[in-house]
C-alpha positions as CSV (number, residue, x, y, z in Angstrom):
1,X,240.1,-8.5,77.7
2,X,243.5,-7.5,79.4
3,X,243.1,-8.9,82.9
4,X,245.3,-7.9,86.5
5,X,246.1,-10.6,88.6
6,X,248.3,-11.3,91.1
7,X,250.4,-14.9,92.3
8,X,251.3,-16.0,95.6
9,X,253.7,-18.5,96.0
10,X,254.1,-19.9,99.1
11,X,257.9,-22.4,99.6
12,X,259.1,-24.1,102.7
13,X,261.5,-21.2,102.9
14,X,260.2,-18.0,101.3
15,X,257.0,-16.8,99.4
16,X,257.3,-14.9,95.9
17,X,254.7,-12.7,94.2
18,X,254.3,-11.8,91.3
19,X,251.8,-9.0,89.4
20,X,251.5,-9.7,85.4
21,X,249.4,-7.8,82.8
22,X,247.7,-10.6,79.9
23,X,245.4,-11.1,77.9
24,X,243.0,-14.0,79.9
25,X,246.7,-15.5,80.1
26,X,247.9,-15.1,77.1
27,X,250.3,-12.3,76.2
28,X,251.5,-11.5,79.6
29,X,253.9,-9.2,80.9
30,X,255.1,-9.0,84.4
31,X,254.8,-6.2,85.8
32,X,256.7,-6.9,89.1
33,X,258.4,-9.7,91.5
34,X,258.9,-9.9,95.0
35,X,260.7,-12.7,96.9
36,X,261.0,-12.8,101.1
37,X,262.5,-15.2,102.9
38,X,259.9,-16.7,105.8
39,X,262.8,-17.1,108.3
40,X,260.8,-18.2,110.9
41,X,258.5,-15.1,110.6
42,X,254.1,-15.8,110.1
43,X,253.7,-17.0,106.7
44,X,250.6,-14.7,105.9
45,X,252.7,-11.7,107.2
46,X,255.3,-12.5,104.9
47,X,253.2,-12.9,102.2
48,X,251.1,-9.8,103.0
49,X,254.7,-8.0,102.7
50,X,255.9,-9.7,99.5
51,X,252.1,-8.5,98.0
52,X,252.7,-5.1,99.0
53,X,256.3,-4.7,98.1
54,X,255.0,-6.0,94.6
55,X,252.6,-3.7,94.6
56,X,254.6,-0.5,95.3
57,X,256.9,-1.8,91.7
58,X,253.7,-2.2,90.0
59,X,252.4,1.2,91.0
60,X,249.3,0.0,91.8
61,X,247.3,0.1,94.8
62,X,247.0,-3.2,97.1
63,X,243.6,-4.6,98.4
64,X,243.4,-4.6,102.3
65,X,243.7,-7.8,103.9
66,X,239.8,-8.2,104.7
67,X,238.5,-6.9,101.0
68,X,235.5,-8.7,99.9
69,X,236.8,-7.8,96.4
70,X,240.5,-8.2,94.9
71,X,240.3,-4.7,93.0
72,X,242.2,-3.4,91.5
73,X,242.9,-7.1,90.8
74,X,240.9,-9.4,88.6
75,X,242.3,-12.3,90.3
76,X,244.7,-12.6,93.4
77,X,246.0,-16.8,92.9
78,X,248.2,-18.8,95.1
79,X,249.9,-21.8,95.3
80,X,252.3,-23.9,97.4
81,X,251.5,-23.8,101.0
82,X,249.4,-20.5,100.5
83,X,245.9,-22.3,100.7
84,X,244.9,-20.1,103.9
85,X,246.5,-17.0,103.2
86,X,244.0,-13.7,103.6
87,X,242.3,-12.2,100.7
88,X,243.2,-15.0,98.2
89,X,240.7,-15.3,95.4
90,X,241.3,-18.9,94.6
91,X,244.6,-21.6,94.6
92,X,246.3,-23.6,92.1
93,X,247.8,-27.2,92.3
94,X,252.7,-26.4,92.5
95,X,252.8,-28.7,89.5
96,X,250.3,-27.1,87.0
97,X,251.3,-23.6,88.2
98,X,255.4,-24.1,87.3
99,X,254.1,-26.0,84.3
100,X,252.4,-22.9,83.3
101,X,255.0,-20.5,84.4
102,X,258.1,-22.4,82.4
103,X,256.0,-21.9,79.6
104,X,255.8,-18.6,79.4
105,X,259.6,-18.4,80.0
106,X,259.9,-20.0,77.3
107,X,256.9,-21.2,74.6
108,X,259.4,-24.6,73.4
109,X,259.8,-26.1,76.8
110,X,258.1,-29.5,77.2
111,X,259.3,-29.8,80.6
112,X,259.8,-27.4,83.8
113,X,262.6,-28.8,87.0
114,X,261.5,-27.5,89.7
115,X,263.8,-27.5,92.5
116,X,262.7,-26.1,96.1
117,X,263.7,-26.1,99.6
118,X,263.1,-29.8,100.5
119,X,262.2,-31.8,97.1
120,X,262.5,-31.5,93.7
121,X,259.9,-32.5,90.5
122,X,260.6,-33.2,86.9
123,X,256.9,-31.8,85.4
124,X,256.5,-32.9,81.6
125,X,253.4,-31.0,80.1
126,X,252.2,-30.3,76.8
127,X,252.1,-26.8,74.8
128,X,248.8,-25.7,76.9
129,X,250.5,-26.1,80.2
130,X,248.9,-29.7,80.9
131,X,250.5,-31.9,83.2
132,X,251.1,-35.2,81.4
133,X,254.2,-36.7,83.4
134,X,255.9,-35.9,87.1
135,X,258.2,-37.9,88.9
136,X,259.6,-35.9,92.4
137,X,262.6,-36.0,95.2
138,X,262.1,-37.9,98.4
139,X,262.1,-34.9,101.3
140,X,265.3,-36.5,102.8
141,X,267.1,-36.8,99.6
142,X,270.7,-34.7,100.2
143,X,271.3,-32.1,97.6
144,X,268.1,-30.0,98.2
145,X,267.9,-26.1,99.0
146,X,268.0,-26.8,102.0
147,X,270.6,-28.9,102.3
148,X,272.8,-26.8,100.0
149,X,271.8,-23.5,102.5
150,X,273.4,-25.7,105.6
151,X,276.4,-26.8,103.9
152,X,277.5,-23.1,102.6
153,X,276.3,-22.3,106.4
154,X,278.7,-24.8,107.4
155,X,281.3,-23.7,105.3
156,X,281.5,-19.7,105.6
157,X,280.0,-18.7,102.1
158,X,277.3,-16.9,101.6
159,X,274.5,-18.3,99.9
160,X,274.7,-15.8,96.4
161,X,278.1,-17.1,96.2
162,X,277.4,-20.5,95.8
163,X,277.1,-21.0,92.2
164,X,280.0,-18.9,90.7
165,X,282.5,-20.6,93.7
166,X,281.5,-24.0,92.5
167,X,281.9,-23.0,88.8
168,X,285.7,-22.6,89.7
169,X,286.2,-25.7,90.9
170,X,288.2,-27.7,88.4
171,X,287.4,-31.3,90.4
172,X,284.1,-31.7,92.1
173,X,284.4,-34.3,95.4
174,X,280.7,-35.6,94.9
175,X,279.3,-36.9,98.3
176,X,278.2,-40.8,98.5
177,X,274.8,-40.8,100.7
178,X,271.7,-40.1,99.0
179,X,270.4,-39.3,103.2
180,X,270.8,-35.1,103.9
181,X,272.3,-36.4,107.5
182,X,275.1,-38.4,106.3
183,X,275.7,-36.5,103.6
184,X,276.5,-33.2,105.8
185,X,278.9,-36.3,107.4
186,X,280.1,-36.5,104.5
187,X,281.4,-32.6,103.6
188,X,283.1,-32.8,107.5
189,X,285.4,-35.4,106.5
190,X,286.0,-33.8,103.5
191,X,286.7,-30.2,105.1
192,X,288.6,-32.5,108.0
193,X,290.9,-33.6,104.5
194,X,291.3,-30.3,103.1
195,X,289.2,-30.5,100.5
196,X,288.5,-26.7,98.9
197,X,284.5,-25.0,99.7
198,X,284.7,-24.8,96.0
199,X,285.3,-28.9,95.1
200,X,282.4,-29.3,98.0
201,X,280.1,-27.4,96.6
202,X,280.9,-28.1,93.1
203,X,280.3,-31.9,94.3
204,X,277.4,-31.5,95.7
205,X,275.7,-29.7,92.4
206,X,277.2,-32.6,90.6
207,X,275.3,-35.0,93.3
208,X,271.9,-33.2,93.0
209,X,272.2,-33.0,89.0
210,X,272.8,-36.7,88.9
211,X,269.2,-37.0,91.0
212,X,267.7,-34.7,88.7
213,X,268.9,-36.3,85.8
214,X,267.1,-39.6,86.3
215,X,263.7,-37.4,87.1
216,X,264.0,-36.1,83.4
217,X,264.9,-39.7,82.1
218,X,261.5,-41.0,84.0
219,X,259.5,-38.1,82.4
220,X,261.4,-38.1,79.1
221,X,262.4,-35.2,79.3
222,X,263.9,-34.8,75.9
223,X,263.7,-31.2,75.2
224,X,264.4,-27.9,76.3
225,X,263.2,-27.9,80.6
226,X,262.9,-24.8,82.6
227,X,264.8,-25.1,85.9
228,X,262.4,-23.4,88.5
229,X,262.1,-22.9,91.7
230,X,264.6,-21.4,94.7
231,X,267.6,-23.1,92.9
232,X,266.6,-22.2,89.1
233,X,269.2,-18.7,90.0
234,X,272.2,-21.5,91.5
235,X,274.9,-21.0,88.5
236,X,276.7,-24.0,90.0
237,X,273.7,-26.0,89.7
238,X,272.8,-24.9,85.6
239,X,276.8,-25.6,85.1
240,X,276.4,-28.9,86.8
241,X,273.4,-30.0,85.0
242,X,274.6,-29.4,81.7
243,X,277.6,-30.8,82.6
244,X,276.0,-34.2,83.4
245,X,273.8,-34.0,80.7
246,X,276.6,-33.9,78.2
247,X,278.7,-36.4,79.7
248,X,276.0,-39.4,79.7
249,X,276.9,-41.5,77.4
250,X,274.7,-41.7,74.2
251,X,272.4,-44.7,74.7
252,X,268.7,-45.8,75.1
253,X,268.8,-44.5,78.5
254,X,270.1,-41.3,77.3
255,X,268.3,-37.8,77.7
256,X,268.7,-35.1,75.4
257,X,268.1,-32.3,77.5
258,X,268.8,-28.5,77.0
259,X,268.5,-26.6,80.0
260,X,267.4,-23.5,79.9
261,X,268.0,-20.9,83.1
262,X,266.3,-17.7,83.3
263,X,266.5,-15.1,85.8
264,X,262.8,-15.2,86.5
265,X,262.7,-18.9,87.1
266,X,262.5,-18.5,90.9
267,X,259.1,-16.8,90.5
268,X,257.9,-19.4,87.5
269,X,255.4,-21.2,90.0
270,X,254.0,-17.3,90.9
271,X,254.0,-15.9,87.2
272,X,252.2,-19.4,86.2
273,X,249.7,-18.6,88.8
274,X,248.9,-15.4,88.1
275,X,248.5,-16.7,84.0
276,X,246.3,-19.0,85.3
277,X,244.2,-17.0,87.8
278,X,244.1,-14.4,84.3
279,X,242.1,-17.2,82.9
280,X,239.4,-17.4,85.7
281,X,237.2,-14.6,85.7
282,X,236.3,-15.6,82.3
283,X,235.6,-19.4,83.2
284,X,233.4,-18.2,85.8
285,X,231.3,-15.9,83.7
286,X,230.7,-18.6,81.2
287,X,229.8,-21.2,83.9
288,X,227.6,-18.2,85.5
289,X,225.7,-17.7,81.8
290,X,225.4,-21.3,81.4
291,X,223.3,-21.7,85.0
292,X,221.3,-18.9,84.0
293,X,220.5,-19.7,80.5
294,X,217.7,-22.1,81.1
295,X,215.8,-19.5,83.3
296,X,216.6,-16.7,80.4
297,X,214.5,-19.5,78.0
298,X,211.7,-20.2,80.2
Protein backbone atom coordinates (compact mmCIF):
# COMPACT_ATOMS: atom_id res chain seq x y z
CA UNK A 1 0.00 0.00 0.00
CA UNK A 2 1.63 3.43 -1.06
CA UNK A 3 1.55 5.32 2.20
CA UNK A 4 1.93 9.57 2.82
CA UNK A 5 3.88 10.57 5.57
CA UNK A 6 5.48 13.33 6.77
CA UNK A 7 9.09 13.93 9.00
CA UNK A 8 9.79 16.54 11.44
CA UNK A 9 13.19 17.05 12.36
CA UNK A 10 13.76 19.10 15.07
CA UNK A 11 18.10 20.42 15.60
CA UNK A 12 19.48 22.77 18.10
CA UNK A 13 19.47 25.25 15.32
CA UNK A 14 16.82 24.61 12.63
CA UNK A 15 13.94 22.01 11.98
CA UNK A 16 13.70 20.21 8.45
CA UNK A 17 10.63 18.42 6.97
CA UNK A 18 10.30 16.38 4.77
CA UNK A 19 7.02 14.72 2.67
CA UNK A 20 7.93 11.21 0.87
CA UNK A 21 5.71 8.88 -1.17
CA UNK A 22 6.66 4.68 -0.27
CA UNK A 23 5.57 1.81 -0.30
CA UNK A 24 5.25 1.00 3.83
CA UNK A 25 8.92 2.47 3.53
CA UNK A 26 10.13 0.86 0.94
CA UNK A 27 10.44 2.47 -2.51
CA UNK A 28 10.19 6.05 -1.50
CA UNK A 29 10.38 9.10 -3.21
CA UNK A 30 10.52 12.51 -1.74
CA UNK A 31 8.23 14.53 -2.59
CA UNK A 32 9.54 17.77 -0.87
CA UNK A 33 12.07 19.41 1.81
CA UNK A 34 11.91 22.23 3.80
CA UNK A 35 14.72 23.50 6.19
CA UNK A 36 14.15 26.92 8.69
CA UNK A 37 16.53 28.13 10.75
CA UNK A 38 14.93 28.48 14.68
CA UNK A 39 16.88 31.69 15.31
CA UNK A 40 15.59 32.25 18.46
CA UNK A 41 11.96 32.01 17.07
CA UNK A 42 9.12 29.17 19.05
CA UNK A 43 10.19 25.85 17.87
CA UNK A 44 6.59 24.63 17.13
CA UNK A 45 6.08 27.83 14.98
CA UNK A 46 8.97 27.07 13.05
CA UNK A 47 8.14 23.70 12.59
CA UNK A 48 4.47 24.52 11.85
CA UNK A 49 6.14 26.82 8.89
CA UNK A 50 8.68 24.24 7.66
CA UNK A 51 5.33 21.67 7.43
CA UNK A 52 3.55 24.07 5.52
CA UNK A 53 6.20 25.38 3.28
CA UNK A 54 6.60 21.50 2.52
CA UNK A 55 3.39 21.13 1.93
CA UNK A 56 2.80 24.00 -0.62
CA UNK A 57 6.06 21.88 -2.88
CA UNK A 58 4.14 18.83 -2.35
CA UNK A 59 0.81 20.19 -3.49
CA UNK A 60 -0.91 18.81 -1.00
CA UNK A 61 -3.11 20.13 1.60
CA UNK A 62 -1.72 20.45 5.39
CA UNK A 63 -3.60 19.24 8.49
CA UNK A 64 -4.45 22.09 10.97
CA UNK A 65 -2.58 22.27 14.03
CA UNK A 66 -5.41 20.76 16.34
CA UNK A 67 -6.58 17.77 13.76
CA UNK A 68 -7.46 14.64 15.52
CA UNK A 69 -6.46 13.01 12.23
CA UNK A 70 -3.08 13.54 10.14
CA UNK A 71 -5.04 13.32 6.59
CA UNK A 72 -4.09 13.68 4.10
CA UNK A 73 -1.17 11.96 5.90
CA UNK A 74 -0.85 8.47 6.93
CA UNK A 75 1.70 9.32 9.28
CA UNK A 76 3.18 12.78 10.43
CA UNK A 77 6.81 11.42 12.52
CA UNK A 78 9.33 13.51 14.26
CA UNK A 79 12.46 13.34 15.76
CA UNK A 80 15.21 15.32 17.46
CA UNK A 81 13.82 17.76 20.02
CA UNK A 82 10.27 17.58 18.32
CA UNK A 83 8.70 15.29 21.06
CA UNK A 84 6.01 18.09 21.93
CA UNK A 85 5.37 19.53 18.75
CA UNK A 86 1.33 19.85 17.67
CA UNK A 87 -0.30 17.34 15.62
CA UNK A 88 2.58 14.81 15.63
CA UNK A 89 1.41 11.29 15.17
CA UNK A 90 4.20 9.53 16.84
CA UNK A 91 8.42 10.23 17.34
CA UNK A 92 11.43 8.31 16.54
CA UNK A 93 14.79 7.91 18.47
CA UNK A 94 17.92 10.79 16.03
CA UNK A 95 20.00 7.69 15.75
CA UNK A 96 17.56 5.12 14.16
CA UNK A 97 15.92 7.84 12.09
CA UNK A 98 19.53 9.02 10.25
CA UNK A 99 20.34 5.31 10.21
CA UNK A 100 17.26 4.92 8.18
CA UNK A 101 17.49 8.03 6.19
CA UNK A 102 21.47 7.34 5.00
CA UNK A 103 20.03 4.24 3.74
CA UNK A 104 17.89 5.36 1.48
CA UNK A 105 20.56 7.80 0.22
CA UNK A 106 22.25 5.19 -0.51
CA UNK A 107 21.30 1.14 -0.15
CA UNK A 108 25.47 0.21 0.47
CA UNK A 109 26.05 2.45 3.38
CA UNK A 110 26.84 0.54 6.68
CA UNK A 111 27.32 3.66 8.49
CA UNK A 112 25.63 7.29 8.51
CA UNK A 113 28.02 10.66 10.36
CA UNK A 114 25.84 12.64 11.52
CA UNK A 115 27.05 15.99 12.25
CA UNK A 116 24.64 18.74 13.96
CA UNK A 117 24.77 21.96 15.75
CA UNK A 118 26.52 20.86 19.00
CA UNK A 119 27.72 17.09 18.69
CA UNK A 120 28.31 14.68 16.24
CA UNK A 121 27.63 10.54 16.07
CA UNK A 122 29.26 7.89 14.07
CA UNK A 123 25.86 5.38 13.72
CA UNK A 124 26.96 1.77 12.27
CA UNK A 125 23.64 -0.17 11.38
CA UNK A 126 22.94 -3.12 9.35
CA UNK A 127 21.02 -3.31 5.74
CA UNK A 128 17.47 -2.90 7.67
CA UNK A 129 18.37 0.36 9.24
CA UNK A 130 19.31 -1.36 12.76
CA UNK A 131 21.40 0.40 14.99
CA UNK A 132 24.23 -1.94 15.91
CA UNK A 133 27.17 0.57 16.94
CA UNK A 134 27.26 4.59 17.91
CA UNK A 135 29.94 6.38 19.43
CA UNK A 136 29.15 10.53 19.60
CA UNK A 137 30.94 14.11 20.21
CA UNK A 138 31.19 15.60 23.63
CA UNK A 139 28.74 18.97 23.38
CA UNK A 140 31.95 21.23 24.10
CA UNK A 141 34.10 19.53 21.59
CA UNK A 142 35.35 22.63 19.10
CA UNK A 143 34.68 21.96 15.48
CA UNK A 144 30.78 21.60 15.72
CA UNK A 145 28.12 23.57 13.60
CA UNK A 146 28.04 25.71 15.93
CA UNK A 147 31.28 26.41 16.43
CA UNK A 148 32.13 26.56 12.70
CA UNK A 149 28.86 29.30 12.39
CA UNK A 150 30.81 31.66 15.12
CA UNK A 151 34.06 31.44 13.68
CA UNK A 152 32.85 32.43 9.90
CA UNK A 153 30.72 35.06 12.14
CA UNK A 154 33.95 36.09 13.45
CA UNK A 155 35.69 36.21 10.40
CA UNK A 156 33.23 38.10 7.75
CA UNK A 157 32.14 35.01 5.60
CA UNK A 158 29.11 33.92 5.13
CA UNK A 159 28.14 30.69 6.18
CA UNK A 160 27.40 29.05 2.27
CA UNK A 161 30.80 30.05 1.66
CA UNK A 162 32.47 28.15 4.06
CA UNK A 163 33.24 25.01 2.27
CA UNK A 164 34.40 26.12 -1.22
CA UNK A 165 36.84 29.06 0.75
CA UNK A 166 38.39 26.28 2.67
CA UNK A 167 38.76 24.02 -0.36
CA UNK A 168 41.22 26.82 -1.72
CA UNK A 169 43.26 26.82 0.98
CA UNK A 170 46.54 25.07 0.02
CA UNK A 171 47.79 24.84 3.98
CA UNK A 172 45.26 24.35 6.65
CA UNK A 173 46.40 26.00 10.33
CA UNK A 174 44.56 23.27 12.40
CA UNK A 175 43.62 24.66 15.86
CA UNK A 176 45.23 22.70 19.14
CA UNK A 177 42.20 22.65 21.89
CA UNK A 178 39.75 20.07 21.60
CA UNK A 179 37.40 23.02 24.17
CA UNK A 180 34.96 25.36 21.53
CA UNK A 181 36.25 28.35 24.01
CA UNK A 182 39.90 28.10 23.50
CA UNK A 183 39.70 27.08 20.32
CA UNK A 184 37.83 30.44 19.14
CA UNK A 185 41.27 31.70 21.16
CA UNK A 186 42.88 30.02 19.09
CA UNK A 187 41.61 31.47 15.39
CA UNK A 188 42.21 35.27 17.21
CA UNK A 189 45.76 34.63 17.41
CA UNK A 190 45.81 33.25 14.29
CA UNK A 191 43.78 36.23 12.48
CA UNK A 192 46.20 38.49 15.05
CA UNK A 193 49.21 36.59 12.72
CA UNK A 194 47.78 36.96 9.42
CA UNK A 195 46.79 33.89 8.84
CA UNK A 196 44.19 33.67 5.61
CA UNK A 197 39.99 32.94 6.55
CA UNK A 198 40.62 30.29 4.09
CA UNK A 199 43.82 28.38 6.06
CA UNK A 200 41.33 28.94 9.32
CA UNK A 201 38.61 27.43 8.11
CA UNK A 202 40.41 24.87 6.09
CA UNK A 203 42.05 24.03 9.63
CA UNK A 204 39.35 23.80 11.45
CA UNK A 205 37.55 21.08 8.85
CA UNK A 206 40.76 19.31 9.17
CA UNK A 207 40.38 19.50 13.15
CA UNK A 208 36.70 18.31 13.18
CA UNK A 209 37.50 15.46 10.48
CA UNK A 210 40.29 14.19 12.72
CA UNK A 211 37.37 13.88 15.64
CA UNK A 212 35.24 12.21 13.32
CA UNK A 213 37.67 9.99 12.06
CA UNK A 214 38.28 8.20 15.37
CA UNK A 215 34.15 7.96 15.77
CA UNK A 216 34.27 5.75 12.54
CA UNK A 217 37.48 3.76 13.81
CA UNK A 218 35.29 3.04 17.27
CA UNK A 219 32.28 1.87 15.13
CA UNK A 220 34.36 0.34 12.33
CA UNK A 221 33.31 2.17 10.07
CA UNK A 222 34.77 0.38 7.11
CA UNK A 223 32.56 1.14 4.28
CA UNK A 224 30.83 3.71 2.42
CA UNK A 225 29.12 6.34 5.57
CA UNK A 226 26.57 8.95 4.77
CA UNK A 227 27.54 12.34 6.19
CA UNK A 228 24.18 13.77 7.62
CA UNK A 229 23.09 16.29 9.36
CA UNK A 230 23.51 20.46 9.09
CA UNK A 231 27.14 19.92 7.99
CA UNK A 232 26.57 16.87 5.47
CA UNK A 233 26.18 20.17 2.63
CA UNK A 234 29.97 21.80 4.15
CA UNK A 235 32.25 21.04 0.93
CA UNK A 236 35.20 21.94 3.09
CA UNK A 237 34.22 19.42 5.55
CA UNK A 238 33.59 16.22 2.69
CA UNK A 239 37.14 17.60 1.23
CA UNK A 240 38.59 17.39 4.62
CA UNK A 241 37.38 14.09 5.49
CA UNK A 242 38.45 12.39 2.60
CA UNK A 243 41.46 14.08 2.92
CA UNK A 244 42.18 12.56 6.34
CA UNK A 245 40.91 9.41 5.41
CA UNK A 246 43.46 8.96 2.67
CA UNK A 247 46.39 10.18 4.46
CA UNK A 248 46.17 7.70 7.59
CA UNK A 249 48.59 5.56 7.24
CA UNK A 250 47.59 1.91 6.32
CA UNK A 251 47.61 -0.03 9.67
CA UNK A 252 45.46 -2.03 12.11
CA UNK A 253 44.02 1.15 13.32
CA UNK A 254 43.29 2.09 9.86
CA UNK A 255 39.72 2.87 8.45
CA UNK A 256 38.67 2.36 5.07
CA UNK A 257 36.12 4.73 4.65
CA UNK A 258 34.38 6.21 1.53
CA UNK A 259 32.40 9.06 2.11
CA UNK A 260 29.68 9.71 0.40
CA UNK A 261 27.99 13.42 0.35
CA UNK A 262 24.62 13.94 -1.02
CA UNK A 263 22.69 17.04 -1.32
CA UNK A 264 19.75 15.65 0.71
CA UNK A 265 21.89 14.59 3.58
CA UNK A 266 20.81 17.58 5.66
CA UNK A 267 17.22 16.26 5.71
CA UNK A 268 18.52 12.32 6.15
CA UNK A 269 17.25 12.21 9.90
CA UNK A 270 13.55 13.79 8.35
CA UNK A 271 13.44 11.43 5.16
CA UNK A 272 14.43 8.42 7.60
CA UNK A 273 11.54 9.46 9.71
CA UNK A 274 9.00 9.79 7.42
CA UNK A 275 10.31 5.82 5.99
CA UNK A 276 9.83 4.87 9.24
CA UNK A 277 6.55 6.52 10.24
CA UNK A 278 5.49 4.82 6.39
CA UNK A 279 6.00 1.64 8.25
CA UNK A 280 3.51 2.28 11.17
CA UNK A 281 0.13 2.30 10.22
CA UNK A 282 0.70 -1.16 9.19
CA UNK A 283 2.33 -2.34 12.60
CA UNK A 284 -0.55 -0.98 14.26
CA UNK A 285 -3.20 -2.74 12.22
CA UNK A 286 -1.49 -6.00 12.79
CA UNK A 287 -1.09 -5.43 16.62
CA UNK A 288 -4.90 -4.09 16.41
CA UNK A 289 -5.96 -7.70 14.59
CA UNK A 290 -3.92 -9.54 16.88
CA UNK A 291 -5.93 -7.97 20.22
CA UNK A 292 -9.01 -8.68 18.52
CA UNK A 293 -8.50 -12.15 17.30
CA UNK A 294 -9.24 -14.02 20.40
CA UNK A 295 -12.69 -12.29 20.81
CA UNK A 296 -13.28 -12.95 16.73
CA UNK A 297 -12.69 -17.01 18.07
CA UNK A 298 -14.77 -16.95 21.01
Amino acid sequence: MRHLTAGMDVGSSSVKATIVASNAGDDGEVLATSVQRIRRRNMRDVARSALEEACAIAKVPCPPRDAETPAPFDYIASTGEAELLDGITGHFYGMTAHARGALFLDPEAIAALDVGALHARAIRMDPRGKVLRHRMTSQCASGSGQFIENIARYLGVPLEDVGELSKQSKSGEEVSSICAVLAETDVINMVSRGISAADILKGIHLSLAGRLLRLLRAIGGDGKVVITGGLAVDDGLVAALREVIAGEKRGPKAVASTIVADPRGIFAGAIGTALLGAVRPEQLRKLGDARIAPSAHA
